[in-house]
N, C-alpha and C positions, 0 to 999 in steps of 0.2 A: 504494500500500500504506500504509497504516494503521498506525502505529509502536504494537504490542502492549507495553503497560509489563510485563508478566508474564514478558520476556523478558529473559535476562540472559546474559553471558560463559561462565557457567559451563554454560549450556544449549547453548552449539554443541560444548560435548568439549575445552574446551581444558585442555590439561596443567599441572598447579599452577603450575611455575614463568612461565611467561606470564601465569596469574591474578596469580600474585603483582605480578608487574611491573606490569599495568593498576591492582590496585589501590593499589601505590606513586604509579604517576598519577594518583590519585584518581577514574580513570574508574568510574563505580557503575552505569551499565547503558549499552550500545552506542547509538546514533542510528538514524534511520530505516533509511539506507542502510547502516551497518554491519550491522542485523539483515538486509538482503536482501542484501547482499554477501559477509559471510562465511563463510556455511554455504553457499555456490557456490563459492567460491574453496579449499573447504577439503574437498571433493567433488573427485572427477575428472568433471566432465559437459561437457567441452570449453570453445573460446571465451566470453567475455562482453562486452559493452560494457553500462559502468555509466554512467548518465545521470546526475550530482548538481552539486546544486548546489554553490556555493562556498561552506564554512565549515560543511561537514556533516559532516564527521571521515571523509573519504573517504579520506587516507593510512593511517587503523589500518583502514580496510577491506579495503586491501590489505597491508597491513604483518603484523598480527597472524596470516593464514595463511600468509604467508610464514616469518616465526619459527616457527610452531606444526611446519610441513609439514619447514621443514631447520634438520636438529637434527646432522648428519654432514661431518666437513670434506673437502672431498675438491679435487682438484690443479685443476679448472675449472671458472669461477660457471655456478651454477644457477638463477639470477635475472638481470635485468635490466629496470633501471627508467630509461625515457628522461622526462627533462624539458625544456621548453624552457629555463630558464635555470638557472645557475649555482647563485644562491639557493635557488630550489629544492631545486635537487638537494641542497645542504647539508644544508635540512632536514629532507625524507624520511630523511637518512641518519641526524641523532640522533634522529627520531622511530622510527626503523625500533629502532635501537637501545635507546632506552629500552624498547622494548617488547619486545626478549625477555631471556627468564629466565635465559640463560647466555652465554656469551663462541660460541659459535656460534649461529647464524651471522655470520661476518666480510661485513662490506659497507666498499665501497671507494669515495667518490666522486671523479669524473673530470669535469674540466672545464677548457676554457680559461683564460687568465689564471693558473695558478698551475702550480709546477712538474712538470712531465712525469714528471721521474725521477722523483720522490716515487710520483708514481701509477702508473709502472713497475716501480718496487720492491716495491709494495702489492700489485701483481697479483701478480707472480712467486711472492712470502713465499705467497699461496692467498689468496684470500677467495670466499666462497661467493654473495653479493649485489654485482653491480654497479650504481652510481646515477650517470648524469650528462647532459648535455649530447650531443647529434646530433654537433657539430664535433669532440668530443674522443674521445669512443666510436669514429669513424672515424678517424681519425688513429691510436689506438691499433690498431686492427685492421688499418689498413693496414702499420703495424711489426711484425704479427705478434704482439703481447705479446697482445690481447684475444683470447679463442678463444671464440666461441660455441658452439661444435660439442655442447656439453653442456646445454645451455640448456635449464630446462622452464619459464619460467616469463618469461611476455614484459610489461609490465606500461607503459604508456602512459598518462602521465600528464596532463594538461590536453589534449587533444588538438586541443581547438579553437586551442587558444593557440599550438600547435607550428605549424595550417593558416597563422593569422593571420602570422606572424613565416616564412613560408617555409621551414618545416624539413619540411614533408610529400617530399620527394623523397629526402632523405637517411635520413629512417622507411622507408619504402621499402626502401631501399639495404641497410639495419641487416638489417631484418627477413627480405629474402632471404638474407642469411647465416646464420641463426639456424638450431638442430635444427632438422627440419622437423615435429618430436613434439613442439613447448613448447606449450603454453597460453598464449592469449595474454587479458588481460586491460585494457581501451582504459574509459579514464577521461575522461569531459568531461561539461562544464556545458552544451553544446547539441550538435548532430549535424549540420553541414554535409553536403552531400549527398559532395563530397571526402573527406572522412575516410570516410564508408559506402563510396563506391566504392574506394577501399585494401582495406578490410572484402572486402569481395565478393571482390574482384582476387587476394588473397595469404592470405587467411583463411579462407574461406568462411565456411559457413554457421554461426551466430551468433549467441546469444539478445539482448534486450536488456532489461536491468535498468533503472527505471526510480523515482526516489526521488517518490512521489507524495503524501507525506506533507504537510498544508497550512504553508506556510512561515511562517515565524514574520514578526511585525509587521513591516510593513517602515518604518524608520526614517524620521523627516520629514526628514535630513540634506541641508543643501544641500552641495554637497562643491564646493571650490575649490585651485587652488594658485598658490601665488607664487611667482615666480623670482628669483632672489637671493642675493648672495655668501654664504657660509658665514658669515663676519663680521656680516651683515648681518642675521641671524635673531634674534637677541636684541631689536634695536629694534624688527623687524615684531612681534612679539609684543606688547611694551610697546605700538607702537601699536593691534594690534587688542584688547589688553586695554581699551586706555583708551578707545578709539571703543563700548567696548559698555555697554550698559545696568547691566548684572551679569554678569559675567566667574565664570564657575565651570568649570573644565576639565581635561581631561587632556591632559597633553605626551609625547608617545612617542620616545623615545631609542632609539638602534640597540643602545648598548653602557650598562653601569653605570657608565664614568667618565664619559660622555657626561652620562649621568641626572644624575649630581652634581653637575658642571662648571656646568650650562646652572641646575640649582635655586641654586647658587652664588651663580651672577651674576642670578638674576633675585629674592633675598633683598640681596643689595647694590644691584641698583633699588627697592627697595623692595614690591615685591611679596611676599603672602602663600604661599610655594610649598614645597615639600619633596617631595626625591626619593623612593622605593620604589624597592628590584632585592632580586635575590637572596642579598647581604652582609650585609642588616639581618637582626637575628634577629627571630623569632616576636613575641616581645613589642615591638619597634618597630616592624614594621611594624604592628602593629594598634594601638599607639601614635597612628602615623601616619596612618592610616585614621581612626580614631576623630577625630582631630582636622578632618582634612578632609572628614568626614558632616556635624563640625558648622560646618564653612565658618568654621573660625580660621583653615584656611588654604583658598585659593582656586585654588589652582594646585598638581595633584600633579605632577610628572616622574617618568613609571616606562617601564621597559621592557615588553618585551611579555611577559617570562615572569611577573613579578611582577605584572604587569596581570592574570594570570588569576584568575579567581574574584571579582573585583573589582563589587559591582554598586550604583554608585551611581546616586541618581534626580536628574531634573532636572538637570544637567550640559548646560551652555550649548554648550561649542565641545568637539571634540576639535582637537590640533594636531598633527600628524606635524612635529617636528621634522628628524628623519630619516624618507626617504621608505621607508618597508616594502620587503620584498624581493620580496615575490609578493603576487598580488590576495586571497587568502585571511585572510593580515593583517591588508591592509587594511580588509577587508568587518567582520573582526572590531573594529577600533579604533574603525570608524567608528560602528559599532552601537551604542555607549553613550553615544549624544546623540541628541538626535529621536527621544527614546520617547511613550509613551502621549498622543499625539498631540500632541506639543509641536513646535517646532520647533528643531531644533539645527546647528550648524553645527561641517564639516570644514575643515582647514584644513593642505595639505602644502606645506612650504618646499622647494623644488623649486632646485639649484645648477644655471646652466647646461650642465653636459654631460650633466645628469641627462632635458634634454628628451623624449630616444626612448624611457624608461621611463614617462613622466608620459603620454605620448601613447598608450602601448602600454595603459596601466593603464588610463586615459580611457574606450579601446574597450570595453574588458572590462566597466568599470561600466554601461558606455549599454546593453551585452548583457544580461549579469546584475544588474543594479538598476532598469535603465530609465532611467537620467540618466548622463551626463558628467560629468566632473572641468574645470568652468571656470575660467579662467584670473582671476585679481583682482589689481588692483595694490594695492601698501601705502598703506593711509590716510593721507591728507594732513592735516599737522599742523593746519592751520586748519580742516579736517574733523572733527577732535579737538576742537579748543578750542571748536566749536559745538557740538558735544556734549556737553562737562563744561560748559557756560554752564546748556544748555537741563535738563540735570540737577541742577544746583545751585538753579535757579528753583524746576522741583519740586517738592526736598527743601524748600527752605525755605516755600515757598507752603503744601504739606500740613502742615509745620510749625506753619504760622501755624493754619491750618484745627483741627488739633487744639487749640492749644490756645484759641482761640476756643469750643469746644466745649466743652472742662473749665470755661471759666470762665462759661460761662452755663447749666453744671448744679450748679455750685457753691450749697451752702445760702448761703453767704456774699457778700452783691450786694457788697462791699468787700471780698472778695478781691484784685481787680486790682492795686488799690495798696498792700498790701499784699505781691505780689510779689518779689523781691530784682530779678529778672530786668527787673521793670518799671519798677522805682525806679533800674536800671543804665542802661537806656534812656534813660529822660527825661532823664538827670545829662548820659549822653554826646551828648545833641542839642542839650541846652542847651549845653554845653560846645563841641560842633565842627560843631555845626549838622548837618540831616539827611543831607543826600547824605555830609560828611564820614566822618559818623561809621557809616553803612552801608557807604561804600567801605575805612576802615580795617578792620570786620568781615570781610567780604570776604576782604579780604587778607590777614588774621589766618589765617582756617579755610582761604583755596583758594585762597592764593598758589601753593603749588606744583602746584596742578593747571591753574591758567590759567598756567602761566608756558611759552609755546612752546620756552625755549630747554635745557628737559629733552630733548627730543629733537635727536637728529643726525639726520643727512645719510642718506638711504640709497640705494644706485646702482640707479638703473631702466634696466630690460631694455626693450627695443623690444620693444611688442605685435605679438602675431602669431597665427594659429589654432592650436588643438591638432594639428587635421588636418590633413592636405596637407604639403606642401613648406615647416615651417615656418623663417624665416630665423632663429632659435634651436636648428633642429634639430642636435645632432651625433651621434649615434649611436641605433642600434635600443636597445630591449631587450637583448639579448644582445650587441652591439655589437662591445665589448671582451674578448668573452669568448675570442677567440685568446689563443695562445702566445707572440705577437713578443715583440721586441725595444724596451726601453725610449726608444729615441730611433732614429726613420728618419728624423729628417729632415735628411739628407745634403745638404753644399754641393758644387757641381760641376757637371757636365752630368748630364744625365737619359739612365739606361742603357737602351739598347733591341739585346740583343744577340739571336741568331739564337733563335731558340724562345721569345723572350720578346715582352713586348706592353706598348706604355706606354697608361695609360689615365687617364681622365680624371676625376673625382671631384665632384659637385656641392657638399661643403661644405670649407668653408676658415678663416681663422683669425676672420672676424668671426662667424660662427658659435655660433662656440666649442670648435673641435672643432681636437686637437691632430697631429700625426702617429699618435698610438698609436690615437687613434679610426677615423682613416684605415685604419691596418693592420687592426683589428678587423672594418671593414665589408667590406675584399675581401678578409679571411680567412673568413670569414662567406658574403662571395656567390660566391668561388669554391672553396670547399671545399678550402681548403689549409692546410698548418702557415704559422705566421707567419716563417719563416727563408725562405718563398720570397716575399716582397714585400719589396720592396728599390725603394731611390733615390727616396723621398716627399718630394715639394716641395712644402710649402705654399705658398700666396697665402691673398689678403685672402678671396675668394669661391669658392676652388674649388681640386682640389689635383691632383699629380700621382704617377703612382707607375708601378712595373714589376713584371711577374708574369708567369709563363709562360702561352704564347696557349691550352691549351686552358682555363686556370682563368679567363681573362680573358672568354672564349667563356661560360661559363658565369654569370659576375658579371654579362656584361650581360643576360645573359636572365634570372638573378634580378632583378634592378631592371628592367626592364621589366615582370615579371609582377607586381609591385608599385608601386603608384601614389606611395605614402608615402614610397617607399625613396628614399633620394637617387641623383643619375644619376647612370649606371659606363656609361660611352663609351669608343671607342680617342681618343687624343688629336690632335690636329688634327698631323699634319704640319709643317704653317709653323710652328707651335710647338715643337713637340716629336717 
């Protein structure tokens, strides 16, 4: 379908106060897939599966008739929105929110890692939209607080992304609990034949919407990431600034003291940089903007909410400082480099525990871009200093070349010596002789750019593949995203009591994966709250823990059905 400009918000019927909100968002006419998604969604015509791709505004495609359709509070949600991770869910929920026009609908999101009660509270007080995580949706329903029974409105979010990460069994799970009357609405960026056979199995029959509109340029961005201590992100930067030709980019912070912290410290290296977030008002940030179109400054650091509307040209690198929370971000950050056929480059500072996000995201991009997230180590300082050499030559060679040129179109054939520039030369040749007096030059203008000992020390991670089993890996995606307990790893003997099962763990502490990553993966593979994994012993390469035997039963046939996953064995006997 063929995105009709003729079409606008106000043409699908929606109620002023939701106009109003979109146009507080500055949204000024829908995207391809909002025009084919919302006036279905906002219809009683059954089932859909919506085809789009990532970065096409497919959350207000289902957001907005959600707002539009419950406008009534009433005692159990009438929505429900599954994500696979955390992040997500977060932000479906203040996008859900910005976009409607009154304090109903109430949405609640639920997910592992943060407190239960909270979310227990949430539900009980009403809220009419639930948004979270597979692990934590069931957990709550299995305490009885979540009640589907009223549900019209089933809404499945990245769905391939849920197949990939092994959450399709517990979508399953959900979904047969649910009214058997909702509407179910199944969002992804490709269609594995698994997710159609769920379709088929528990849905039926099912249109599908399909975003056919011709996608916009796709970026010449080679995407890379590096792994590396948190402390260690400020020098990578320095060096890939200094290893490049001309350095023009943007740096993407999770948070606005982050943006400031990080522009901070890279204005006391002396780099051209200044933050943008949401604190600056009107007139600074365009200030600010204005200043770096005209490249006085060379390095903006902004967040991602203030990066919006932002559309500078020629922009050499983006840099994820912080790695984004979901691939739609990313797609988005990554996009304003490697335009109109240039070439630009991405660049995510990746912390080691952060590996099973980098790897998860990798796939996504090989899916929907066609290329991988490769892995690059930090430039080597003598890698640098051949590079400010072979740029300094250049500059001064083309130097020399210009003005060779003014001086042999000059009317005046005794120009030259008349010069200051030239009469400065011959004084200091005659005076310290030639090589002297070009190497005190030199050192005059590019002492501190040839000087190696601006740069420190920075810790290198053992290389490894993004895919497979890598020896950096420590958790999924989703990982962490259980309930546990801040520290399991208990000294003692390893418990193995009657209905429990001690099992075995393929990552350990060189890894870099802690007890809490531990707990996350077999609360994760065997669909449990984290209060039942107990007595996690680390080692150097693999770890140990106890869980009840049917969750244990089920952990291991999750990691078998995944090749990437790390191993979950019963633990050897003579061991344990």
């Amino acid at each position: 379908m063929t995105l009709d400009n003729s079409v606008t918000f106000s043409s699908f019927g929606l109620s002023e106060p939701v106009l109003a909100a979109l146009e507080r968002k500055g949204f000024s006419a829908p995207s391809s897939i909002q025009t084919i998604a919302i006036p279905r969604l906002l219809s009683d015509e059954g089932h859909v599966i919506v085809k789009a791709r990532t970065g096409t505004g497919k959350t207000a495609a289902f957001g907005i008739p959600l707002v539009e359709r419950i406008t009534e509070t009433g005692k159990k949600p009438r929505a429900l929105i599954l994500t696979p991770t955390r992040e997500l869910a977060i932000q479906i929920t203040r996008e859900i929110r910005s976009l409607a026009g009154s304090p109903v609908p109430r949405i609640c999101t639920v997910y592992g890692g943060a407190s239960i009660r909270t979310q227990i509270k949430e539900l009980r007080d009403g809220v009419e939209i639930v948004a979270g995580t597979p692990g934590r949706v069931m957990d709550l329903m299995e305490r009885k607080v979540l009640d589907l029974s009223a549900i019209e409105w089933f809404i499945l979010d990245e769905a391939d992304e849920m197949l990939d990460m092994g959450f399709l069994d517990d979508v399953e799970k959900i979904l047969s609990e649910t009214n058997p009357g909702r509407r179910v609405a199944l969002f992804s960026a490709t269609m594995p034949e698994a997710i159609l056979k769920i379709v088929r199995q528990h849905i039926g029959k099912t249109d599908i919407l399909e975003d056919t509109a011709p996608a916009d340029e796709t970026p010449l961005t080679e995407q890379y990431f590096m792994v590396l201590r948190k402390e260690d992100k400020l020098e990578a930067l320095r060096r890939i600034a200094d290893s490049s030709d001309e350095f023009y980019g943007l740096v993407f912070c999770a948070t606005k003291a982050g943006a400031d912290e990080a522009a901070r410290r890279l204005l006391d290296a002396g780099y051209a940089a200044e933050a943008i977030h949401g604190d600056l008002s009107q007139e600074a940030r365009e200030r600010t903007l204005r200043r770096f179109r005209s490249r006085l400054t060379t390095m903006l650091v902004a967040t991602d909410v203030a990066a919006r509307g932002i559309d500078i040209e020629r922009l050499t690198h983006v840099i994820n400082w912080d790695l984004p929370n979901d691939r739609e971000t990313y797609v988005h950050r990554i996009g304003r480099t490697g335009r109109a056929g240039r070439k630009g480059m991405a660049v995510t500072f990746v912390i080691p525990s952060e590996m099973g996000r980098i790897t998860h995201l990798s796939r996504s991009m090989e899916r929907t871009l066609g290329s991988s997230i490769k892995r690059l180590g930090v430039p080597k300082v003598e890698d640098i200093m051949a590079a400010g050499r072979k740029r300094i030559i250049t500059s001064v060679c083309a130097a020399a070349e210009e003005q060779q040129i003014a001086e042999s179109s000059a009317d005046n054939p005794d120009r030259e010596d008349k010069q200051p520039a030239a009469e400065l030369a011959r004084e200091l040749i005659e005076t310290l002789g030639p090589e002297k007096a070009v190497q005190a030059l030199v050192n005059l203008s590019y002492g501190d750019t040839l000087d190696p000992s601006r740069y420190r020390t920075v810790s290198e991670f053992a290389e490894g593949p993004v895919h497979g089993r890598d020896r950096d890996y420590t958790r999924r995606w989703e990982g962490s995203q259980g309930s546990g307990p801040r520290d399991r790893n208990r000294r003692g003997p390893p418990v193995s009591k009657h209905g429990q099962s001690r099992v075995y763990v393929g990552v350990g502490r060189r890894h870099g994966a802690s007890a809490r990553d531990v707990a996350g993966l077999l609360m994760r593979a065997g669909g449990i709250p984290g209060k039942m994994v107990d007595a996690i012993e680390m080692k150097d390469f693999c770890a140990f823990a106890t869980m009840p035997e049917d969750a244990a039963k089920r952990a291991y046939s999750f990691a078998r059905r995944d090749p990437e996953h790390p191993a979950i064995k019963p633990a050897s006997p003579e061991k344990h």
